[in-house]
C-alpha positions in Angstrom: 115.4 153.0 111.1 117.1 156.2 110.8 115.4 159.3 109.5 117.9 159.4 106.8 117.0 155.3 105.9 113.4 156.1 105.9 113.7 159.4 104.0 115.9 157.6 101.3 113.4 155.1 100.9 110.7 157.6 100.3 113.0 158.9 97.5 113.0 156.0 95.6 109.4 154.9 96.1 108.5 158.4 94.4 110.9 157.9 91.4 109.5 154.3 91.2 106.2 155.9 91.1 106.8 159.1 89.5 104.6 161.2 91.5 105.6 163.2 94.9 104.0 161.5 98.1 104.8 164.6 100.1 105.1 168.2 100.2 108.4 169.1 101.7 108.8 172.7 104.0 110.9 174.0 106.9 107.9 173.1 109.5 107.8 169.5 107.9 105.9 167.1 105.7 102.7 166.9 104.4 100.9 164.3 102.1 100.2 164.8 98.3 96.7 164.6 97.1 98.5 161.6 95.1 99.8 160.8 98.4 96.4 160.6 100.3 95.1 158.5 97.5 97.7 156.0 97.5 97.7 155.7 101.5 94.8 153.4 101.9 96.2 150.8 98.8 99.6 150.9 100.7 98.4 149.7 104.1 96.5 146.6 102.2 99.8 145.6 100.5 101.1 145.9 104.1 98.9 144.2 106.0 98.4 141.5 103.0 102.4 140.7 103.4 102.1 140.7 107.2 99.9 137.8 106.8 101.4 136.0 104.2 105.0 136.5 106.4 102.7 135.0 109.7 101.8 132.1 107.2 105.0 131.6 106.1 106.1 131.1 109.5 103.3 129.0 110.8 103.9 126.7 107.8 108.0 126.5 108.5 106.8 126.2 112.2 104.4 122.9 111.8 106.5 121.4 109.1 109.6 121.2 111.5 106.9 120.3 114.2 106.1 116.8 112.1 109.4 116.2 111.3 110.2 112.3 112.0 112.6 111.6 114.7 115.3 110.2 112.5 118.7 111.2 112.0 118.3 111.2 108.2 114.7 112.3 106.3 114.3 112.2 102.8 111.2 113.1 100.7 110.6 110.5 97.8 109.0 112.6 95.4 107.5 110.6 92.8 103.7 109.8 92.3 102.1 106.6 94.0 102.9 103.4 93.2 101.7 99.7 94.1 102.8 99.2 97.9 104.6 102.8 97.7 104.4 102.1 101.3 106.0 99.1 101.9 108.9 100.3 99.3 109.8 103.1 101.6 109.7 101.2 104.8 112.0 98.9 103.7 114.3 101.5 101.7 114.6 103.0 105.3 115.7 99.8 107.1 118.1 98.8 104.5 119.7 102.4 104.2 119.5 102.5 108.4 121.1 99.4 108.7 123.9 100.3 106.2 124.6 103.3 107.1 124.3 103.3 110.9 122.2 105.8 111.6 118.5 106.2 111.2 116.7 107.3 107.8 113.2 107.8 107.3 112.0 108.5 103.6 108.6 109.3 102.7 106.4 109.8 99.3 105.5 113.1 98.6 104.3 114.9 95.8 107.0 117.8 94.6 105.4 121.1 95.5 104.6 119.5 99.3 108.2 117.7 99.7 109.6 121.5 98.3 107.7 123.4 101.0 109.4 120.9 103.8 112.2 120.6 102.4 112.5 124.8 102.8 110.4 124.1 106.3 112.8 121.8 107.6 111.2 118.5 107.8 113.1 117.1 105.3 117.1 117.0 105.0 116.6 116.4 101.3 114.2 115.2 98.5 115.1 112.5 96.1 113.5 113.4 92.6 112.9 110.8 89.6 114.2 113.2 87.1 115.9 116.4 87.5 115.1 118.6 89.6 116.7 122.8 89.1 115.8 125.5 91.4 118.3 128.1 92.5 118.3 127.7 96.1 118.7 124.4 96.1 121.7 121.8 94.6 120.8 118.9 92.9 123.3 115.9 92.8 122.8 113.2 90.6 123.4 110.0 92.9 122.5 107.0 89.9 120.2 106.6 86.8 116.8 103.7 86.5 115.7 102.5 83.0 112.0 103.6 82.1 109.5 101.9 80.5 105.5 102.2 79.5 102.8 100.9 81.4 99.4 99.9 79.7 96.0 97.1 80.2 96.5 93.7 79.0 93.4 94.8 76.4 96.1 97.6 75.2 96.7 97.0 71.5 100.4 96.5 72.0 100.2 94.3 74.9 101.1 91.7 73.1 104.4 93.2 72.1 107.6 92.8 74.9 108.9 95.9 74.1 107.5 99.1 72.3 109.0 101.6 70.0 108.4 105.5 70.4 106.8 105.3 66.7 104.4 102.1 68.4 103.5 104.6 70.8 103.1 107.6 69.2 99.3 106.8 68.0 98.1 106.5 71.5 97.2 109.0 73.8 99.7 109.2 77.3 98.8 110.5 80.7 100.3 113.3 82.7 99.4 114.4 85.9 100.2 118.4 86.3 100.7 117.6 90.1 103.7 115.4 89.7 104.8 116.6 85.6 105.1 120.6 85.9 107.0 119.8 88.7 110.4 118.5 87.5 112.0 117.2 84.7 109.7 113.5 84.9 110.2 110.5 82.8 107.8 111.7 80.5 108.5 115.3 79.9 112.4 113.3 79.3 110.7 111.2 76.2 108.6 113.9 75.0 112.2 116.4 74.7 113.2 113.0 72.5 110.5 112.3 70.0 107.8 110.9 72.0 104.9 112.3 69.9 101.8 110.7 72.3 99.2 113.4 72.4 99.1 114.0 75.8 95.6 113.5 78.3 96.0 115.3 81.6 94.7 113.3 84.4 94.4 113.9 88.7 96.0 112.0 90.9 93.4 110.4 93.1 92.3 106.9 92.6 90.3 107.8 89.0 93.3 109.1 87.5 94.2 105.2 86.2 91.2 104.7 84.5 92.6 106.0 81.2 94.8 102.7 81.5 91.1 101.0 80.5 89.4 103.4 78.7 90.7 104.9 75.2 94.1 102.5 74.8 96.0 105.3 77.1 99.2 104.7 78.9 102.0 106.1 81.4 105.4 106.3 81.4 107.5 105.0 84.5 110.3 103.4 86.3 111.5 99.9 84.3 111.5 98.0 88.2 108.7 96.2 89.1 108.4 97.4 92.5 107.3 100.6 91.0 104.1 98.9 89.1 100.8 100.0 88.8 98.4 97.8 91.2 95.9 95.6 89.5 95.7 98.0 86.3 98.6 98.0 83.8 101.2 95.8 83.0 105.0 97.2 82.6 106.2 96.6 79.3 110.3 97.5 77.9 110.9 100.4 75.7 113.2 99.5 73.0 116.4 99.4 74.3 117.7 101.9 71.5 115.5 104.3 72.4 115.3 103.5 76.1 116.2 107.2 77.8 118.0 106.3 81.5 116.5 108.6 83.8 118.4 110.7 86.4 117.9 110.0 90.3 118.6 113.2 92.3 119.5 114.3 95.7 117.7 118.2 96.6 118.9 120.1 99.4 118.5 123.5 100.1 121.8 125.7 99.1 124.0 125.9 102.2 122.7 123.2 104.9 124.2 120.3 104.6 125.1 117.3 107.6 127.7 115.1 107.9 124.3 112.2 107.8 124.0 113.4 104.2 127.8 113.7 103.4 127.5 109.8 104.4 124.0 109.5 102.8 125.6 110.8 99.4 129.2 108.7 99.6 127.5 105.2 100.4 124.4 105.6 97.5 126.8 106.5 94.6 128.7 103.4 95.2 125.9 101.2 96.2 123.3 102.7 94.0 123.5 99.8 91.1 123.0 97.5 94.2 120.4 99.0 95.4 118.9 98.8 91.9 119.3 95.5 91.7 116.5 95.2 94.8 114.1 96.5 93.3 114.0 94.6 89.9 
């Protein structure tokens, strides 16, 4: 930097300040007593943003690192699902064999598929719901119908489809790891009269036992191959209230590939198809 650059930045530091952090004279500079005081606090901030920059970079670094070997790779972020695995193996073969070139997708929670998406492991993330963040641009590609899931000892079980004034006296479960991320299913409903109190839950294995205990239930994707193993049945919201949910395509502002550009043409004309898979 030139003395003029630093000396400028000086300048502003002190008016951002308000004190003087030197004493200016023909032989030179000398600290402040202000100036002195401040100097230790300064070179923690320093040294605390050298090591969040290292980490930053270590982070970009391994992500790219574990980057699949695919042509294509897409984060699926939505929460776990009954054979989640088997869903995305087979949503890559049919989108490799359709498009030509090969797609990997893999489940991820948001905040983990945002970091690689930024990282560079993934090309894109595809969100349940939309997704809005400045540096990125979200495309919607197709919409899924939604529905509630609940135990067969649920006190509406017996119904075929629900109401949002059936469900209002029972409690709903939210898990902060997948709903403060984007715009989910339920934070849709509960922008559109859904009055469910709402009972925060993790996302490990125990988080379904509020399908059991207390008459709870959860809000999801109307296709069976996005049930609940073993635990909850999926059961139609009224089709006058039923809310279509968006399905989005992420990608960071500004890096795109001609895999996506094909990726992007073949799912908004195929996507009802694709739907129809899954039922």
């Amino acid at each position: 930097m030139s003395v003029q650059a630093v000396s400028k930045a000086i300048g502003e530091l002190e008016e951002e300040l308000g004190e003087p952090l030197f004493l200016r004279g023909s032989t030179g500079s000398q600290p402040t007593t202000f100036g002195w005081i401040l100097h230790p606090y300064a070179l923690e901030a320093v040294e605390a943003f050298s090591k969040a920059e290292h980490f930053a970079t270590e982070a970009a670094r391994a992500a790219a690192e574990r980057r699949s070997d695919a042509d294509l790779t897409l984060a699926l972020v939505v929460p776990p699902f009954s054979s989640h695995e088997r869903f995305c193996k087979n949503l890559s073969e049919f989108l490799t064999k359709h498009l030509g070139f090969r797609v990997a997708i893999e489940l991820m929670f948001g905040s983990e598929a945002l970091h690689g998406l930024r990282g560079g492991r993934f090309d894109g993330m595809i969100t349940v719901g939309r997704f809005d963040d400045p540096q990125c641009d979200t495309v919607v590609v197709g919409t899924l119908p939604t529905s509630v899931f609940f135990a067969p000892s649920h006190p509406l079980a017996a119904k075929r489809s629900v109401t949002l004034e059936d469900l209002a006296p029972y409690p709903v479960i939210s898990a902060p790891a997948v709903d403060d991320f984007n715009e989910t299913i339920l934070n849709l409903y509960l922008k559109n009269g859904l009055r469910s109190e709402v009972r925060l839950v993790s996302t490990d294995e125990k988080g379904t036992d509020p399908f059991i205990q207390n008459n709870a239930y959860a809000m999801g994707v109307g296709l069976k191959a996005f049930g609940v193993s073993g635990t909850a049945e999926i059961h139609s919201i009224d089709p006058e209230e039923m809310l279509p949910v968006p399905v989005c395509r992420v990608t960071i502002k500004d890096r795109r590939s001609d895999y996506l550009d094909q990726f992007d043409r073949f799912v908004r004309v195929k996507f009802p198809n694709m739907k129809n898979m899954f039922s």
